[in-house]
N, C-alpha and C positions, 0 to 999 in steps of 0.2 A: 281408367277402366270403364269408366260411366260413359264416355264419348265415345269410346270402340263399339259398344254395347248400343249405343244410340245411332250409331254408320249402318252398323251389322244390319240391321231392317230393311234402311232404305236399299241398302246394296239385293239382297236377297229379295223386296219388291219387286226392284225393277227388274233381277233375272226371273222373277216369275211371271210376273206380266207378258215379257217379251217371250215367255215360253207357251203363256197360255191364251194370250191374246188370238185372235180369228185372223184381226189385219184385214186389208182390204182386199175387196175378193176381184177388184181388175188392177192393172197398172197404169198408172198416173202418166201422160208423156213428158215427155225429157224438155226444160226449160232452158232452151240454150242464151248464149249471151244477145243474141240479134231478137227472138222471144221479150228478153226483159227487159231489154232498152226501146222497143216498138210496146208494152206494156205499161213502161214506166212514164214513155211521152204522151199515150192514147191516156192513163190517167189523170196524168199532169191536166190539158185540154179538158179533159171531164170537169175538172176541178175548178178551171177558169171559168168554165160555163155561167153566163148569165142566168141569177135565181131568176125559177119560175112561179109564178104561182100554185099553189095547192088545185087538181080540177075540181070539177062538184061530185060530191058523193054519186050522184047518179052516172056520170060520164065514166069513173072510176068502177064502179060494177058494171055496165055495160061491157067495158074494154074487157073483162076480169074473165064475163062470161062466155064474150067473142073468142077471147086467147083458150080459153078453156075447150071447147068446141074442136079444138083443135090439135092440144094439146093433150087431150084424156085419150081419143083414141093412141095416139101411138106408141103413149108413156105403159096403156094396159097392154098391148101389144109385145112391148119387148120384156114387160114384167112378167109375162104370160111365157115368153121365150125361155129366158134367163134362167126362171125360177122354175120350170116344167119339172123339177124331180122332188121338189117342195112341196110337200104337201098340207104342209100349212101356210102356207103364204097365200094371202086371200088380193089378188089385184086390182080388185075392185073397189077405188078410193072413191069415198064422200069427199066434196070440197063445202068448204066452211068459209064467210067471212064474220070474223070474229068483228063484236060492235064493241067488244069491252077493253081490251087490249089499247091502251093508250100510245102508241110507238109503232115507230113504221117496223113492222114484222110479216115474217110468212114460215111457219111452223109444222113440223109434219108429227105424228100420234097415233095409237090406236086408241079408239072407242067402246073397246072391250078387253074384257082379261083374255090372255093365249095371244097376244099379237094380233090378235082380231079388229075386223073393222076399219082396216086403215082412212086417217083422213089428212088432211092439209087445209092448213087456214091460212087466211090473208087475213091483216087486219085492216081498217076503215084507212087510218093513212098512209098502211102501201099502198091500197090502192089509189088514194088519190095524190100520193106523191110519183106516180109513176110517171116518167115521159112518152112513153110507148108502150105499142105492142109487144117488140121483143123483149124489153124489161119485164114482164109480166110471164113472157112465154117462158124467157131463161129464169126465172123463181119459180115457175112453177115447176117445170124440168128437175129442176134443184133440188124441191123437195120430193118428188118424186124420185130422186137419186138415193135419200134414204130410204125407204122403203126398197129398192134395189139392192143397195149395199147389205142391208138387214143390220143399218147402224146399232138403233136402241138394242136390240137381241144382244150383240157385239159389248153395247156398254152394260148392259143387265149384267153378263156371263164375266168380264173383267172387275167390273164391281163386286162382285160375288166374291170371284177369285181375290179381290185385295183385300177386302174384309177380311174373309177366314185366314191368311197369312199375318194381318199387322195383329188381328185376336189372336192367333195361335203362340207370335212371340211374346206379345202383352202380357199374357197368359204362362208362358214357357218362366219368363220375367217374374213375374210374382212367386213363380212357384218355388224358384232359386231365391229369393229374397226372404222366402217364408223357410225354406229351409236352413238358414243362414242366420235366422232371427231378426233381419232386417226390418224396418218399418218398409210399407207399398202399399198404395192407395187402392184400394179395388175396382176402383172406378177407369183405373188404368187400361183394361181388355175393353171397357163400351167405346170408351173414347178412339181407342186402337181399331178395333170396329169401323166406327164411323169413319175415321181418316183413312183408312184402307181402301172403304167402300168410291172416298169419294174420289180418293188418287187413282184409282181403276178404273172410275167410271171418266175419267179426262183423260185420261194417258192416250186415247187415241182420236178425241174429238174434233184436233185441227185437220188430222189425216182422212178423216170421213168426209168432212166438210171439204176439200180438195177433190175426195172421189166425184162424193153428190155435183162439183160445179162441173167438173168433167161428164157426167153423165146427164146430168140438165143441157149441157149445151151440146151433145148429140141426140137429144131429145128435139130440143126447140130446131136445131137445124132438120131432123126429118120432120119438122112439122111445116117447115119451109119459114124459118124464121133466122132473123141475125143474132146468136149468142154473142160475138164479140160486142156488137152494140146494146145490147139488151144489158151484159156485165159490166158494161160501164157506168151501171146505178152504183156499185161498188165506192166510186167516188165523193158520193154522198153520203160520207158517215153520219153518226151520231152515238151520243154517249152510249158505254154497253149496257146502261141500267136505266132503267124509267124511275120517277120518283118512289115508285110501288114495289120497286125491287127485282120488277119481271124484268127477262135478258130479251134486249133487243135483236133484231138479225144480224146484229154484227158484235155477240156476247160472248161468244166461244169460239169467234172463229179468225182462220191466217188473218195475215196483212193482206192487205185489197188487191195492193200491187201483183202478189204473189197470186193471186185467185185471176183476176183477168188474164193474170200470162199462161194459165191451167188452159183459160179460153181459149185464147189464143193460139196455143198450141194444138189443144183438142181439132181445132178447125182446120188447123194443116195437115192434122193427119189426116182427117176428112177426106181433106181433098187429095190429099198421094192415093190413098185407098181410090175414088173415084176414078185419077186417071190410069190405075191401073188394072181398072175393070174393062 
């Protein structure tokens, strides 16, 4: 009875999530088998690649602020588009290079309460783990894809939602146990709480993460930049946690594999849409 009791949740989560969930607000293109095998090799190659040196902090902000230049108009541009019936959606992004962040990272936030203030950081060793321009231009795209999608808002409102489902049976739980004369810890609804919040607040962060590289790399390409070369920094993993505990850019998100053939596909649609203007 205890194990039916212990399903019943997860089951009723998940149909709540996927009832209450936003989801992503464009569609992802279709990743065919010729896609993931032109993906899987252009990885491979990346991977073989001769390590480079780290460049100098200076040549590393310089490139950061070139790519940026070029980048901010057209990212506010389509945010301005997109978002025209929002009225709180501020598109006007502060960019940040974080000095504290020990890990090759690029993070996007607001700076105030209400979604306010949106910014995007780099930290010291993206930037100077980068090999190019378009790797630069396609993370910055990227992160500009959240603020598009209106991820965090997305995971705030699913989080919400899982909370008050896993406390309401916690809760539901005790009150049958208490009626029943059963012993139940009370501490059972904070805990139920917390795991609610936090399975709501993941249930959709591989799938934003897929939007944003999709929307980064029609960003960088109208900036006149190569996303598929730029997402081939993807290649260069590293662990998802820093000694400190902070998530690195690759903490919560797909396999690599699967994110460059997003690219790669994004581009082909690109280009059908071009030749048949």
């Amino acid at each position: 009875m205890q194990i039916s009791v212990f399903r019943r949740p997860a089951l009723l989560l998940a149909s709540f999530l996927a009832l209450t969930a936003c989801g992503t607000s464009y569609q992802l293109p279709v990743i065919d088998n010729a896609v993931a095998s032109e993906a899987s090799a252009m990885f491979d190659t990346a991977q073989a690649a001769e390590t480079r040196s780290p460049a100098s902090l200076q040549s590393g902000v310089n490139r950061f602020r070139r790519v940026a230049r070029r980048i901010e108009p057209v990212a506010r541009t389509l945010c301005e588009r997109e978002l025209q019936n929002n009225s709180d959606v501020d598109c006007n992004v502060t960019l940040h290079i974080d000095t504290e962040m020990p890990v090759r990272n690029a993070y996007f936030s607001y700076g105030a309460p209400g979604y306010r203030n949106p910014e995007v950081h780099f930290t010291i060793p993206m930037l100077r783990d980068a090999a190019n321009d378009d790797e630069i231009a396609f993370i910055l795209g990227h992160e500009y894809g959240h603020l598009l999608g209106q991820h965090i808002q997305k995971g705030d409102q699913q989080a919400l939602a899982g909370a008050i489902l896993l406390g309401a049976i916690a809760a539901y739980g005790n009150a049958q146990a208490a009626s029943a004369g059963q012993y139940y810890d009370p501490n059972d609804v904070t805990r139920a709480v917390h795991l609610g919040g936090a399975l709501g607040q993941r249930a959709f962060s591989q799938t934003y993460e897929l939007e944003s590289d999709m929307l980064g790399a029609r960003i960088a390409a109208a900036a006149g930049y190569d996303p598929v070369r730029g997402a081939q920094y993807f290649a260069r993993g590293e662990s998802a946690r820093s000694a400190n505990g902070k998530l690195s850019f690759w903490g919560t998100h797909p396999p690599d594999e699967k994110r460059l053939a997003v690219v790669i596909a994004t581009m082909e649609q690109i280009r059908q849409q071009q030749n048949q203007q």
